[in-house]
Residue, then its C-alpha position, 0 to 999 in steps of 0.5 A: x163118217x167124220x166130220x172136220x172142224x175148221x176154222x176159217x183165217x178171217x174169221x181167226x184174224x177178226x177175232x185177234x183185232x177186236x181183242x186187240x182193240x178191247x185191250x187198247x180201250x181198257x188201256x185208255x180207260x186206266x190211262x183217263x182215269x189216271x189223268x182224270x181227263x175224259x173225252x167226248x164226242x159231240x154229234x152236230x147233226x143228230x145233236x148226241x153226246x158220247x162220253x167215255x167213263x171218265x167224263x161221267x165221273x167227271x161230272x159227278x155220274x156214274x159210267x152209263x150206257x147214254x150220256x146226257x143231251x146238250x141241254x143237260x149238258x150245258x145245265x151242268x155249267x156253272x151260270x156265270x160260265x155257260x154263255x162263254x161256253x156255249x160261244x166257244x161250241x158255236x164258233x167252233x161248229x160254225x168255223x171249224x175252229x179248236x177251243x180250249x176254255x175252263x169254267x166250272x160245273x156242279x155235277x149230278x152228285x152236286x159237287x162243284x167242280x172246275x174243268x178245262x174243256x178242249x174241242x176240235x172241229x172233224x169237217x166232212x168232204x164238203x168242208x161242213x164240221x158234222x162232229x165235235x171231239x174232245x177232252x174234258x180234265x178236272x182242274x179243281x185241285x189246281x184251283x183249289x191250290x191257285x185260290x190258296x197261293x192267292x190268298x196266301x199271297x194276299x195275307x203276306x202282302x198285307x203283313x209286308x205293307x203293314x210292316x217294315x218288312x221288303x220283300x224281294x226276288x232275284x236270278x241267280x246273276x243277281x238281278x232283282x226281278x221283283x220288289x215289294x211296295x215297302x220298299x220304297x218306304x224301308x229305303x226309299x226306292x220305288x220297287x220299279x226302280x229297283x226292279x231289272x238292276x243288280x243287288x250289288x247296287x244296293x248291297x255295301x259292297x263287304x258282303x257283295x262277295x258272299x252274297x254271290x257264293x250263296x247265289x252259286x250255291x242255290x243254282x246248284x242245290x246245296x243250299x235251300x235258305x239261309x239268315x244273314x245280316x246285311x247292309x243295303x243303300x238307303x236313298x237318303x246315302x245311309x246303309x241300313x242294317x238288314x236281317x234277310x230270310x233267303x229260300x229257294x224257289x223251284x219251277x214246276x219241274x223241280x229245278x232251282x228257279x230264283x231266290x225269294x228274300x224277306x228283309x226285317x230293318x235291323x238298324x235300330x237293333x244294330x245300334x242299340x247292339x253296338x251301344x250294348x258291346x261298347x258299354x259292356x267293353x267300356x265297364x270291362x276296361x273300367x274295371x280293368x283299369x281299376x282292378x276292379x272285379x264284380x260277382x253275382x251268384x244265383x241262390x236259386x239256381x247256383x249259378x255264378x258270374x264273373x266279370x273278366x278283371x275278377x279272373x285276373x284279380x283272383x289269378x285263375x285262368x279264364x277258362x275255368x268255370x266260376x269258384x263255389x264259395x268254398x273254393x272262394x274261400x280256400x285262396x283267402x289266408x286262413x287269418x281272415x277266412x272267419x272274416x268271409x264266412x261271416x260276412x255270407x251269413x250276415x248278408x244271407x240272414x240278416x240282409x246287410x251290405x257287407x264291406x271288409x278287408x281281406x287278404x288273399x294268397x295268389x300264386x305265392x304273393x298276398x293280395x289285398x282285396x277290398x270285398x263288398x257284399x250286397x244281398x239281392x231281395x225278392x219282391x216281398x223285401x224279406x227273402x235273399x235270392x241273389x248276392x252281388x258283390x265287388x272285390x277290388x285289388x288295393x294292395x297297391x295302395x296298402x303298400x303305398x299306405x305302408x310307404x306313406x306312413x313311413x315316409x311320415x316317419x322320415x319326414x319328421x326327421x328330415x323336418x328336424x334336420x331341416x330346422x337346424x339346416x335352417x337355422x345355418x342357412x340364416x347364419x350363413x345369410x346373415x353373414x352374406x348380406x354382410x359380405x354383401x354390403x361388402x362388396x357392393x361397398x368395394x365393387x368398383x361399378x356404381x349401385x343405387x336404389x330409388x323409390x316411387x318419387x325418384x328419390x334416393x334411397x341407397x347408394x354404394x361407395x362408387x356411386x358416392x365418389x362418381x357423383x361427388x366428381x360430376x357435382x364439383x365434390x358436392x356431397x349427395x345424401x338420401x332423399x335427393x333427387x335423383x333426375x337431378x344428380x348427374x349432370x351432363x345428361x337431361x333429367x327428362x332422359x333419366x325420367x323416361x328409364x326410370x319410369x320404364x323401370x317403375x311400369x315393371x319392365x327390366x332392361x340394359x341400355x348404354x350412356x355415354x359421357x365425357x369425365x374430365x375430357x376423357x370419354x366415359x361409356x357405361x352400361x346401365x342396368x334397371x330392375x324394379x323392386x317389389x313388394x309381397x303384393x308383386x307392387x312395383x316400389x322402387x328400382x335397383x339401378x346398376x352401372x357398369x364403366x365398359x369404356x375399356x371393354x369396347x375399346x378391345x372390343x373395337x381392337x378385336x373386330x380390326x384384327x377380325x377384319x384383317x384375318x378376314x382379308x387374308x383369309x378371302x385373299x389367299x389363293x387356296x381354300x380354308x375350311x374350319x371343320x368340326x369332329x363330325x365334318x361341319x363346315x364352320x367357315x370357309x373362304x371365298x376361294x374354296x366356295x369358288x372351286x367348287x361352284x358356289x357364288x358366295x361362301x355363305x351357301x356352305x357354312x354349316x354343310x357336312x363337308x361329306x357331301x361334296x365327296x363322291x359316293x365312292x370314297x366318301x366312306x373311305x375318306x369319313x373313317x380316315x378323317x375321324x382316325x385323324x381327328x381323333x388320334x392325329x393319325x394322318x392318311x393317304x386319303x386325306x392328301x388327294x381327294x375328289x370333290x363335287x362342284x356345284x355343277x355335276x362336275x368333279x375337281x381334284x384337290x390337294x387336303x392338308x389338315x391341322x388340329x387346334x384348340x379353341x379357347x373354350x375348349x372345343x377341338x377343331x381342324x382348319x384345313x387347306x385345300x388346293x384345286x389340282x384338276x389341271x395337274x392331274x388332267x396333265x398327268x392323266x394326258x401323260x398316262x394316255x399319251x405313255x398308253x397310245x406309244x405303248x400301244x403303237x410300240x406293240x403295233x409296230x412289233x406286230x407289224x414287224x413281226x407279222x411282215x418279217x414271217x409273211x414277207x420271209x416265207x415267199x422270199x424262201x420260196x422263191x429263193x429256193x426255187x432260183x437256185x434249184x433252176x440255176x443249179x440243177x436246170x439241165x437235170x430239172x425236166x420242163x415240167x418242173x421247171x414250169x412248176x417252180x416258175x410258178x411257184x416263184x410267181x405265186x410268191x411275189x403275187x402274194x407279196x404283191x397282195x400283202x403290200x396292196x393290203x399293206x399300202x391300202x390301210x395306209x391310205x385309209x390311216x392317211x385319210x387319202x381313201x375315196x369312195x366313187x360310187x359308180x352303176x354297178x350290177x351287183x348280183x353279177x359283182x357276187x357271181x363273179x367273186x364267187x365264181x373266182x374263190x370256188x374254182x381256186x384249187x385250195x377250195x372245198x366249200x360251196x357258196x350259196x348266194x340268196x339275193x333278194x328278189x328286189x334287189x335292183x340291177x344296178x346300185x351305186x356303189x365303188x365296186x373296188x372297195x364292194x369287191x374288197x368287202x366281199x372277198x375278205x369276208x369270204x375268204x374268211x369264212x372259207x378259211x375258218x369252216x370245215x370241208x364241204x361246209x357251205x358259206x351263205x351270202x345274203x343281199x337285201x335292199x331296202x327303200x328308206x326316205x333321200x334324208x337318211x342316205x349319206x351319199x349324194x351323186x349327180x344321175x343322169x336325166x334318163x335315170x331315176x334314183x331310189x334311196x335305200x340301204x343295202x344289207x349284207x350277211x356273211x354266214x358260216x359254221x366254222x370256229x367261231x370267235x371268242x367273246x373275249x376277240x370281238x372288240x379287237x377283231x377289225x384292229x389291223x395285224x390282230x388275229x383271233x385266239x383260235x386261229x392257230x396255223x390257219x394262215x393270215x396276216x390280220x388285216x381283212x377284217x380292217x380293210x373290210x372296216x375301212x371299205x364300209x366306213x367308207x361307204x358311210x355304212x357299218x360292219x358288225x359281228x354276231x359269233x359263238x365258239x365252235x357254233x360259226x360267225x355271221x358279219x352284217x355289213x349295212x350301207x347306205x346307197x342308191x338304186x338305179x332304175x329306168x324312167x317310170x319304174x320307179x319301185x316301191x319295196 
């Protein structure tokens, strides 16, 4: 007998599901007490709490099987926060609704806590809530962290109001989302003002740049802080200098969120920085420009500084640390290096200020130094901590010592040189007054001296016989009155120059006399006398008899006035040049020539001036050679001048060099206006062209005639005798064939003179355009039609006419025929087999006022104004660039023509024709790539009454 032990499958399944569910509330156990959050559940009707372990620690319990009742649940809440608790239960029981509150709680281990708690209402089928869930999470670390940060913040906002500090904070797009209240105290901005704008309003605009980079940079993380000094806007229109402490702040994720900025006002730092730099640059420049150095040596520490002159003054190189004092004293010379080592000791030992002399070798050369040594003593006046001292570069003025001294000696001899030249002078002054009084005595013009009292004082021998003559031989003597001794003139005249003369004043004035009947003109000058106080005493007066130099004088302005007549009235231009082409004079005549009113407008111009740009160079290096060496140019015979005007005159220059009496060199020049003769000759030279030119034309036209008229009169010259002679041999079919080539002979003289005959008429101005209805789009297909079934064609035409273009067009269809089968005959002619020529129409509207052409319509037609664009286009030879400009003259034929028949004369016909029309014809052409003609012409389109269109 055996027995079969089995297990059923439900009992197995039952057994996986509850170690399932172990498993899972093991889980969220770990995963509460991670988070420390606990949940519960809350028993409306039975009023019974169930907690899970976390909640109990939470509240300061251990895990147990029960957890507390509601009321020593609410016992544990905190006094101040119960009721607001206890409201939120009941709302939720009596509602239905969710809650979320903090407070805080003092656990059964009484330790305070603060929790935030979350409960949601479970309702049974007839809507009443019967349960209460929810989650509890201890917050008292976020508190904790909270209360910190407040009073962190509580404790810098009291040291910010209490200072000059700001504090700000700002996006990485530089706007300033926050501002302390010592804002507006440091710059005199309410922080709600500043607050939303961009820094750069605020911030000089130097380090606006940089200020942005670093903004950049904190976005991305590569930089956490920094200290920078700035200047920011005070309200008041001041930048004050700023130092800012900038960190980066992160959001709860970790990100770069803004930037935090504390400023320190720095102004007064800054200025009193700066006051420091420029004192410090200005004792650097003073000793500088002193050669002045100074030194100062620690003997504590043994440290040495130098000021920058010291360097140079010394010759080392700044580079090097300061000397040791043996070194010092190896530049010193070794005459005077017991000099500097006592002078140390003196000042160490013995606390003396030290000044000595001495000499130093820099680079090969002696310096003098003027060395000064001070001791440094420390606050009990007995011990010598440091030494200062000065070394100054005299050598300068050693040298200048040297110089002095020695120019002390020299002066001494040249005060004994100068003694003697002294004593020469006097001899020779001596014997001057001598010859003096002399020639005062000799001179023919009249020299006397008054005093104060108009009394005479000296006179010389011509004064003596002047006055004996005017006073009947009547004998002057000093001591007379002097008013009263020349008659013939008032003595208050003389009183009035006299005293002008007495007050100071030096001055020339002009008398006029009659001696003996004869006038007496006289030049009188009077010069005070002083004395050595600068008192006027006396006057020297000096008389000059100037009767005979204004007699020349008036002879000279007579002869001046004369060459001045002549040389306004001649009719050619003078000029007087100097070396450098100075207008010095000119006529009337020459200023007319060239524009000018009044010869005055160009004295002392450059004549360079009035020459074009373009032989103005020419003409000055010419003109120096000829002013020069005399050498003449061609260049100086015909010349261009600019009138005043714009315009420019031809002349004819001849030029002289003279001599002026005081030496200075001049060219008078002669300048004839030519513009007539040469515009004569330039009609010459033109009319020579046009007949040199007719003459080539009318050689072509023979030419040309002679070979297109010769070579039908050949065939059919040829083909009559063939018939005449050989008729009964010749079948009817080649009769007919040399009948017809005789008749496509003379057709083709018939054309060559029609062509011939029609440029005449043209030439004749006997061409009448007569615009008539005509259906253009079947001109073109009828023109077409009769070049591309003529036997010698291989090209197609291809003809796109616009869809607009209107039925009928006002145009003479002659000369629209003419245009049409010239340029495409030509374009046939010049393009390769089977190449396709294209034709191209298009009508476009404009405006009455632009057509040239006006024609009576009949009333039962309405007429639009428009311009009807052609273009001829193919991809044959192509025309040269060098053709294009004679392409439409009569009988020329381009250069790549070669043996392609024509006679020249399309292109003019085609020229003609459209001019005719009051339009114009152009040609676009590359060599080897094909041409294309635009023919453009002014006409009108024919419509019925009320279909009128609008292109």
């Amino acid at each position: 007998m055996s027995i079969d032990h089995t297990i059923s499958p439900s009992a197995s399944n039952q057994n996986h599901t509850q170690q399932e569910l172990q498993r899972y509330k093991t889980m969220l156990e770990e995963a509460e007490r991670l988070a420390n959050i606990g949940s519960w559940e809350f028993d409306v009707t039975s009023q019974k709490i169930t907690w899970s372990q976390q909640t109990f620690r939470i509240f300061g319990m251990e895990p147990q099987a029960e957890a507390p009742s509601f009321e020593e649940y609410l016992s544990m809440i905190a006094e101040e926060d119960r009721s607001k608790m206890l409201a939120v239960i009941q709302d939720a029981i009596q509602y239905g609704t969710s809650y979320v509150v903090e407070g805080r709680i003092v656990g059964r281990d009484g330790v305070p806590r603060y929790q935030e708690g979350r409960g949601r209402a479970i309702m049974n089928e007839e809507g009443k809530v019967v349960r209460l869930i929810g989650t509890v999470r201890d917050v008292t670390e976020r508190y904790v962290r909270m209360r910190e940060l407040q009073q962190s913040e509580m404790r810098l906002r009291s040291i910010i109001e209490n200072t000059n500090t700001i504090l700000v904070t700002a996006l990485f797009d530089g706007t300033l989302t926050f501002a302390s209240e010592t804002v507006e105290k440091a710059l005199g901005y309410t922080p709600h003002e500043v607050t939303g704008k961009p820094f750069a309003d605020y911030v000089h605009p130097d380090h606006v740049p940089f200020l942005i980079e670093l903004l950049h940079q904190a976005r991305a993380g590569q930089v956490s802080g920094t200290t920078i000094d700035i200047r920011i806007h005070h309200r008041d229109g001041t930048w004050r200098w700023f130092s800012i402490i900038t960190s980066l702040v992160h959001d709860e994720l970790g990100k770069p969120s803004h930037v935090l900025c504390i400023g320190q006002d720095i102004t007064q730092q800054k200025v009193t920085q700066e006051k420091l730099r420029r004192s410090q640059e200005s004792l650097a420049e003073a000793q500088r420009m002193a050669h002045l150095g100074s030194w100062y040596v620690d003997l504590q520490t043994g440290n040495i500084e130098w000021s920058s002159e010291l360097y140079r003054i010394l010759g080392v190189p700044e580079t090097t640390a300061p000397l040791k004092a043996r070194d010092f004293i190896s530049l010193v010379l070794e005459q005077d290096q017991d000099k500097v080592i006592n002078a140390f000791v003196r000042a160490i030992k013995h606390r003396e200020t030290i000044r000595e002399e001495i000499r130093i070798n820099r680079h090969g050369s002696v310096r003098w130094l003027d060395a000064r040594l001070k001791p440094i003593l420390a606050p009990d006046a007995q011990t010598v901590i440091a030494l200062f001292g000065t070394i100054w570069d005299i050598t300068e003025r050693k040298i200048t010592d040297q110089q002095i001294r020695a120019l002390n000696l020299r002066l001494e001899e040249r005060v004994r040189e100068r003694t003697q030249q002294l004593e020469e002078a006097n001899r020779q002054l001596r014997t001057s007054q001598s010859n003096l009084k002399a020639l005062i005595e000799n001179i023919n013009d009249a020299i006397w001296s008054i005093d104060r009292n108009y009394r005479l004082t000296a006179m010389n021998a011509a004064l003596y016989s002047l006055l004996t003559v005017y006073n009947e031989y009547c004998e002057p003597r000093l001591g007379d009155n002097v008013l009263h001794l020349i008659p013939g003139t008032e003595a208050n005249v003389w009183k009035t120059l006299y005293d002008r003369a007495l007050n100071g004043e030096r001055f020339t004035t002009y008398m006029h006399y009659t001696l003996k009947g004869a006038p007496l003109h006289v030049e009188v000058s009077f010069n005070p006398i002083t004395d050595e106080y600068s008192t006027v005493v006396g006057v020297v007066i000096y008389s000059r008899n100037i009767t005979e130099q204004l007699q020349r004088e008036q002879e000279l302005r007579e002869r001046e006035q004369l060459l001045q007549l002549i040389f306004d009235t001649v009719p050619v231009g003078i000029c007087l040049l100097d070396h450098n082409g100075v207008l010095r004079r000119i006529n009337t005549e020459f200023a007319h020539m060239i524009g000018h009113t009044s010869a005055s407008e160009l004295v002392d111009k450059v004549f360079y001036e009035l020459l074009p740009d373009d032989t103005r160079d020419s003409f000055i290096q010419q003109y120096q050679a000829f002013f020069i060496g005399g050498v003449e140019h061609d260049a100086l015979d015909e010349i261009r001048l600019v009138c005043n005007d714009g315009s420019v005159c031809h002349a004819h220059f001849a030029a002289s060099l003279f001599t002026t009496a005081t030496g200075e060199r001049l060219c008078i020049t002669t300048i004839t206006d030519i513009t007539l003769r040469k515009a004569a000759e330039d009609e010459i030279k033109r009319a020579l062209e046009q007949e040199r030119e007719l003459n080539n034309l009318k050689s072509r036209f023979v030419s040309m005639v002679s070979h297109e008229f010769r070579t039908p009169l050949t065939t059919i010259r040829a083909s009559a005798q063939l018939l005449e002679r050989l008729h009964h041999r010749i079948s009817p079919e080649k009769q007919q064939e040399y009948l017809r080539d005789i008749q496509q002979a003379v057709d083709t003289m018939a054309h060559l003179m029609e062509d011939i005959l029609y440029l005449a008429k043209a030439d004749a101005q006997k061409l009448r355009c007569t615009p008539t209805a005509v259906d253009f789009a079947r001109l073109c297909e009828s023109i077409i039609n009769g070049l591309e079934i003529a036997p010698e064609n291989e090209h197609r035409i291809t003809a796109r006419l616009d869809n607009a273009l209107p039925s009928r067009l006002l145009l003479d269809e002659k000369l629209m025929r003419q245009i049409l089968t010239n340029l495409l005959s030509n374009a046939l002619k010049y393009s390769p087999r089977e190449q396709a020529v294209y034709l191209d129409a298009i009508f476009t509207v404009s405006s009455p006022e632009h057509n040239s052409l006006a024609h009576t319509i009949s009333t039962s037609d309405t007429e639009q104004h428009g311009i009807l664009r052609l273009s001829i286009k193919d991809n044959g030879i192509g025309i040269a660039h060098e053709d294009l400009r004679h392409l439409f003259e009569p009988f020329y034929r381009a250069s790549n023509a070669g043996q392609i028949p024509g006679t020249g004369l399309g292109l003019a016909i085609v020229k003609q024709a459209v001019e005719a029309h009051g339009g114009f014809v152009t040609c676009m052409s590359t060599l080897g790539q094909g041409t294309e003609f635009i023919v453009v012409i002014p006409c009108q389109a024919i419509l019925p009454l009320g279909d009128k269109q609008h292109l």
